[in-house]
N, C-alpha and C positions, 0 to 999 in steps of 0.2 A: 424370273427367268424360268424358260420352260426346265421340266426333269429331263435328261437323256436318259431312256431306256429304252429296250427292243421289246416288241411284244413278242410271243411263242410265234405267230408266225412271220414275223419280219426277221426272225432268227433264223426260221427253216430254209426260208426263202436265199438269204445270207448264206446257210448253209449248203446249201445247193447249187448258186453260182461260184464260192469258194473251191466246189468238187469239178464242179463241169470246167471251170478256166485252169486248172488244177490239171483237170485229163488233157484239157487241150495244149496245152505247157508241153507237158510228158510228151506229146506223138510228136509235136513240132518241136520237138528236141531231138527226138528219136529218128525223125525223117531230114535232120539236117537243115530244116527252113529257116526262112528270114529273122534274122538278129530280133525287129521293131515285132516281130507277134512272139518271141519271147517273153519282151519287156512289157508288152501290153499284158499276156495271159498271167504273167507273174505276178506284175503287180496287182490285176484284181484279185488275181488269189489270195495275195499279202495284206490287201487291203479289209477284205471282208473278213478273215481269220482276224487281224487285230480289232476289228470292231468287236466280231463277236469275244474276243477274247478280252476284252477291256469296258464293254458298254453290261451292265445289268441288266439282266431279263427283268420285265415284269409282269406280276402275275403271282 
């Protein structure tokens, strides 16, 4: 069975969509938009924070 782990940059990488879908959450909150780009910028944000939070770097 493969090992899951993240390399340093499949983590930064993670890291970086978690902030960008993260900001785009925030405005389209802030400007009152559509319910479904809520749900969509949230959960990638949710998504990529538990990986990185849960998966082992390696290295």
């Amino acid at each position: 069975m493969p090992e899951l782990a993240l390399t340093p940059v499949t983590a930064t990488l993670l890291f970086v969509v978690a902030c960008l879908a993260g900001y785009r959450y925030r405005s389209v909150w802030k400007a009152e938009g559509p319910r479904w780009q809520l749900w969509v910028f949230g959960l990638v944000a949710a998504v990529a924070l538990l990986v990185l939070g849960f998966l082992p770097m390696r290295g």
